[in-house]
C-alpha positions in Angstrom: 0.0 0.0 0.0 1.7 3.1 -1.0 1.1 6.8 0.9 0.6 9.9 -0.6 4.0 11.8 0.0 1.9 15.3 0.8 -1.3 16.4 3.0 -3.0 19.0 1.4 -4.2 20.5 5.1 -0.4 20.9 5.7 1.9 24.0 5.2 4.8 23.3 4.0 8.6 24.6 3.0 11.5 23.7 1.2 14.8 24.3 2.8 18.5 24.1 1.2 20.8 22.5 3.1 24.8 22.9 1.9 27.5 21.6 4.3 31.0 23.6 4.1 33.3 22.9 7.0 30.7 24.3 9.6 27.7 24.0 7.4 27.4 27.6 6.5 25.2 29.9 7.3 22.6 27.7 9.9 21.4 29.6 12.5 23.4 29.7 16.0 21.0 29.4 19.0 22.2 31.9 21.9 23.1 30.3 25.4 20.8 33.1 27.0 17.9 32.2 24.8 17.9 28.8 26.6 15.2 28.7 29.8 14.5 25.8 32.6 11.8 25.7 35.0 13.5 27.0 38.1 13.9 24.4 40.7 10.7 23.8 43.5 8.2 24.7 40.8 5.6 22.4 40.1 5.5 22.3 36.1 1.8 21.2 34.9 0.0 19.2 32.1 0.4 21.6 29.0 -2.2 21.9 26.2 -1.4 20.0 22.7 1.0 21.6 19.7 1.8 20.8 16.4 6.0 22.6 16.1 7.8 22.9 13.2 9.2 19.9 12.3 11.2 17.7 9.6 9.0 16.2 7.9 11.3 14.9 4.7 14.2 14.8 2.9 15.6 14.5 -0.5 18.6 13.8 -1.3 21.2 14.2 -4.3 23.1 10.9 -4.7 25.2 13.2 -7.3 25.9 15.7 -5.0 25.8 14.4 -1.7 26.5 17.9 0.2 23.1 19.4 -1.2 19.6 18.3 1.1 16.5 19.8 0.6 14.0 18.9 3.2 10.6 19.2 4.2 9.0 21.4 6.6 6.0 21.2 8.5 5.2 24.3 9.8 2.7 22.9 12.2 0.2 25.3 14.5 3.0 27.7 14.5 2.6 31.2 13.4 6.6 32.4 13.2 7.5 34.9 11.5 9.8 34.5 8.1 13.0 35.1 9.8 11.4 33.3 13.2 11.1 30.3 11.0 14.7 30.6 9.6 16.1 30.4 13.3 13.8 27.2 13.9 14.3 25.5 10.6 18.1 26.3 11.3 18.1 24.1 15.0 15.9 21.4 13.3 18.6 20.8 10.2 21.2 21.1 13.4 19.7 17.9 15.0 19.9 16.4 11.7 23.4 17.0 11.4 23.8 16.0 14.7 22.1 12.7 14.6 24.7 11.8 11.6 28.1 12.7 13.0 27.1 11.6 17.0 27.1 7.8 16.5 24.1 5.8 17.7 26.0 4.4 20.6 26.2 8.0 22.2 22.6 9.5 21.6 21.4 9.7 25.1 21.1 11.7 28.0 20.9 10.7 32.2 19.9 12.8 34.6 20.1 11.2 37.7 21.9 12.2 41.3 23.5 8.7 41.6 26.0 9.1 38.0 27.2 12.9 38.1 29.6 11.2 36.0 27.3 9.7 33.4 25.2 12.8 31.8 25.9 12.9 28.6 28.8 11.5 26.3 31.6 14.4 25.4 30.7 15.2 22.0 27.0 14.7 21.8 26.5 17.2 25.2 28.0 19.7 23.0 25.8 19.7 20.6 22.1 21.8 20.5 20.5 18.2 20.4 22.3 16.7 23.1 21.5 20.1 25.5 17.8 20.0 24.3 17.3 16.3 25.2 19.1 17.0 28.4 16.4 20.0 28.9 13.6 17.7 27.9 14.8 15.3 30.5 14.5 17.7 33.1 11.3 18.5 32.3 10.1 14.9 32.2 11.4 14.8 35.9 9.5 18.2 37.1 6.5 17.7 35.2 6.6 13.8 37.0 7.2 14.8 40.4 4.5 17.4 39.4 1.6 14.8 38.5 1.7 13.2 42.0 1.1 16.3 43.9 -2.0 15.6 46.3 -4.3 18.8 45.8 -4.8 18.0 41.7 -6.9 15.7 40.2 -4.2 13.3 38.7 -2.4 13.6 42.5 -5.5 12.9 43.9 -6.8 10.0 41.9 -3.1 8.4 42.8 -2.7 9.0 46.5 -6.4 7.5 46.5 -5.0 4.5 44.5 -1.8 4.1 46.7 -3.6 4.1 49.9 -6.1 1.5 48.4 -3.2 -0.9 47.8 -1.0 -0.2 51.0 -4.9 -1.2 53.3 -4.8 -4.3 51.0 -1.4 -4.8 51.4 -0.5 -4.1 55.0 -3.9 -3.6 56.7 -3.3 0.3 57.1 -2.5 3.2 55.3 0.1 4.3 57.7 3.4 3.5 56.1 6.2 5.3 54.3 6.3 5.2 50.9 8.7 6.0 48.2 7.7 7.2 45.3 11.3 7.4 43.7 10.9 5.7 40.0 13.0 6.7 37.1 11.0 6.9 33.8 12.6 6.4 30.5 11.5 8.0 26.9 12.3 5.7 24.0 11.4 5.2 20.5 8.0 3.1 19.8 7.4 4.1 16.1 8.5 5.3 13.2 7.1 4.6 9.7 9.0 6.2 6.5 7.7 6.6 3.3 10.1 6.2 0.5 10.6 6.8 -3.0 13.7 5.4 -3.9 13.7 6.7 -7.5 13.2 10.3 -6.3 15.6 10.3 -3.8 12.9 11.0 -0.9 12.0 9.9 2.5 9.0 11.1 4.2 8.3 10.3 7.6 4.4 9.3 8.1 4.0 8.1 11.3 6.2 8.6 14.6 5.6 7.5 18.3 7.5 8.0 21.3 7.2 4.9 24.4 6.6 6.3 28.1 7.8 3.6 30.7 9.0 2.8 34.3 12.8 2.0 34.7 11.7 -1.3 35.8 9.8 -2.1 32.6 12.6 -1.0 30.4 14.9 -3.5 32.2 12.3 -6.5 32.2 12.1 -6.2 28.0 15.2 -5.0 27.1 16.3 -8.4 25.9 13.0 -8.4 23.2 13.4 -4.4 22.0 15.5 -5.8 19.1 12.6 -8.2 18.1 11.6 -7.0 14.5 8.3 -4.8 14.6 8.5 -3.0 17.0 10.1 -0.1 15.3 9.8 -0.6 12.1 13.2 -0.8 11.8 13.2 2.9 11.0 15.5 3.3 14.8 17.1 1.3 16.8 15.1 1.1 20.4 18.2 2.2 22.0 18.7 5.7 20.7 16.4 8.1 22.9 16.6 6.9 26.6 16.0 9.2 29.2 17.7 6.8 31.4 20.4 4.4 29.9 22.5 1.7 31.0 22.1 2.5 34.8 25.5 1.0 36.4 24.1 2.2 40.3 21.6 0.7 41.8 19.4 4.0 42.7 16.1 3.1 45.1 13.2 2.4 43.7 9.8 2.6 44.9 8.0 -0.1 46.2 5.5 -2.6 43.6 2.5 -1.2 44.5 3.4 2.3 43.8 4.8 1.2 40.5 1.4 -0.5 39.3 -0.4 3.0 40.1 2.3 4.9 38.7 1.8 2.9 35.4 -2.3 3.1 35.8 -2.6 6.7 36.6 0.7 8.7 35.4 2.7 6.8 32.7 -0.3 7.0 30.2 -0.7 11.0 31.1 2.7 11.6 30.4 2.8 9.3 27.4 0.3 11.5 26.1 2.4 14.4 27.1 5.2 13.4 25.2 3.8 12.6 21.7 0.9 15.7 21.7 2.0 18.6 24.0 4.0 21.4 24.3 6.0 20.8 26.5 8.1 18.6 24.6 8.0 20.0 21.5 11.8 19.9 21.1 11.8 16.1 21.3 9.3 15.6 18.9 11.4 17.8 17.3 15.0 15.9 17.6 13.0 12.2 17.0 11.8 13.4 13.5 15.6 14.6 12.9 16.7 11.8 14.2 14.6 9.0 11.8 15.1 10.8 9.0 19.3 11.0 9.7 18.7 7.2 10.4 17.1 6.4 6.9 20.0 8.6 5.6 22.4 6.4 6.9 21.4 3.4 6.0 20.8 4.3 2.3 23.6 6.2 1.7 26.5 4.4 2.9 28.6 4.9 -0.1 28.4 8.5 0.1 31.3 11.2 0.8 29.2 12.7 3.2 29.2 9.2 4.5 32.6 8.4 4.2 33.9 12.2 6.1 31.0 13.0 8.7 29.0 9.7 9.7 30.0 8.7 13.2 33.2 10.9 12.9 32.1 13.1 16.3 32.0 16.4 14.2 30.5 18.3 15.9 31.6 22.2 14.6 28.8 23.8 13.5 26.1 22.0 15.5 27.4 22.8 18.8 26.5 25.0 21.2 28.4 28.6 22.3 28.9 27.3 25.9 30.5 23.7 26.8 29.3 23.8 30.1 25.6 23.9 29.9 25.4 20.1 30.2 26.8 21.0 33.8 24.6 23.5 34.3 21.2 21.4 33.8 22.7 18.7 35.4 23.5 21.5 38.4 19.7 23.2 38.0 18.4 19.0 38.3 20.4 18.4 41.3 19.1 21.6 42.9 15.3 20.5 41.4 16.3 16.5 43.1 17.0 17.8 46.7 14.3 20.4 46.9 11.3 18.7 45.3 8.7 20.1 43.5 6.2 20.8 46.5 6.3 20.5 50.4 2.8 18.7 51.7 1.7 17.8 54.7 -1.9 17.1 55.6 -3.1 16.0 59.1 -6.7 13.8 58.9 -8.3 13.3 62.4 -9.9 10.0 62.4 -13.7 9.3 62.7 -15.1 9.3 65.8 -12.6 12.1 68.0 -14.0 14.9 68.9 -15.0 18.0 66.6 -14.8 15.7 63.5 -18.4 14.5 62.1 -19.5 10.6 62.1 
């Protein structure tokens, strides 16, 4: 069954793409145009957004230093030169996603491996800052969800104490609520036409799990299927490889954490605005993936692929990988809210039967 290559209820534009030495003339993103949530601030549910993306590619097998790809300009309403700065970041993660090699796409944010954030080369790249941004939002926006005054914090304390009276015969016991979540690729489907030299990416999914879930099936994410084979299951971790043991929380919290927050932040992920920028990097990413595994042959290949060059995609200041990785720990050890609620039981005085 063959898809059409355009959607007539989409905008789109071509961009030129010419790599010399540092790639020309792409935009540079300023260090002081980049913004976390400060640390201690519950960060909510955000509403859903379509961002520019990559939507295609098409390449010159006779000229392997000329790309034109294909924007979608989704519910954005930049301005010309607005759209030239964006365009500019998304052929950046592109770029990026051919020199880094596969082995070192990720990002770990955790206070247990201040030594394991982000490998050299890729944390000096835009991409490899923006995951490392998006990952600290996935954290905030997390410890955000279980807070006991909202409806989502609500409906989970009310599942949690449920399962600790089935459990233990009483809700009074301590429980940790300490689980690392990991982002990885679910789907990716890419429409080709060989003869034209064009890849089109149709359909794209990002996976939402526990830490412990990862773990149990990492053995089967290699199984054929199960992304299309369009990228490897092992390239956009929010938590990879962890080599300490950090606590978890205990089963039951798991299970409601999985009922009541994985599939709201699953839905986070692949609709909302608050990760736009990894929606953003994954389209880069699959279509630098297809690129890669069509045209091996190529110069471009042959000079750049794998090679760790990162010149013209990296960022002005080395050290912003620290400073997330500073603004997390400070986020980590002060929480995103302080709660403490006092319920007199039925039947003392004052409190109604």
């Amino acid at each position: 069954m063959t898809r059409a290559l355009y959607s007539q209820n989409l905008s789109y534009i071509i961009l030129l793409a010419f790599i010399v030495n540092t790639f020309g003339p792409i935009p540079i993103t300023r260090a002081d145009e980049f913004r976390l949530p400060a640390p201690g601030v519950r960060v909510g549910l955000s509403p859903e957004f379509n961002p520019p993306i990559l939507k295609g590619i098409k390449v010159h097998p006779d000229n392997p230093f000329h790309f034109e790809f294909i924007l979608d300009k989704g519910d954005s309403d930049l301005s010309n030169d607005q759209l030239k700065v964006e365009s500019g970041k998304l052929i950046k993660y592109f770029l990026a996603s051919l020199t880094i090699p596969e082995r070192d796409l990720w990002v770990n944010l955790s206070p247990y491996e201040k030594s394991r954030i982000v490998p050299e080369s890729f944390g000096q790249t835009e991409m490899g800052r923006d995951l490392l941004a998006e990952d600290y939002m996935l954290k905030q926006i997390t410890a955000t969800l279980i807070y006991p005054e909202e409806a989502i914090g609500k409906k989970f304390w009310k599942r949690i104490y449920e399962e600790a009276a089935k459990k233990f015969g009483t809700t009074n016991i301590p429980v940790n609520t300490f689980n690392k979540v990991w982002i990885l690729p679910q789907k990716a489907v890419v429409y080709e036409n060989a003869k034209a030299g064009i890849a089109y990416v149709v359909e794209s999914k990002l996976k939402v799990m526990l830490e412990q879930d990862y773990l149990a099936t990492e053995k089967n994410l290699r199984q054929p299927g199960d992304m299309a084979l369009a990228v490897s299951p092992s390239t956009l971790p929010s938590e990879l490889g962890l080599r300490v043991k950090a606590p978890q929380g205990n089963n039951f919290t798991q299970n409601v954490l999985r009922e009541i927050v994985i599939p709201e932040l699953a839905k986070e992920v692949n609709e909302n605005k608050n990760f736009t920028q990894l929606r953003q990097v994954y389209n880069s990413l699959i279509l630098a993936t297809w690129y890669k595994k069509k045209i091996k042959d190529s110069i471009l290949a042959q000079v750049y692929e794998d090679k760790n060059k990162v010149a013209g995609v990296n960022i002005e200041d080395p050290q912003e990988k620290q400073k997330i990785y500073e603004r997390y720990l400070q986020a980590f050890k002060k929480g995103v809210f302080n709660y403490i609620k006092e319920e007199v039981p039925l039947g003392l005085p004052g409190k109604e039967q």
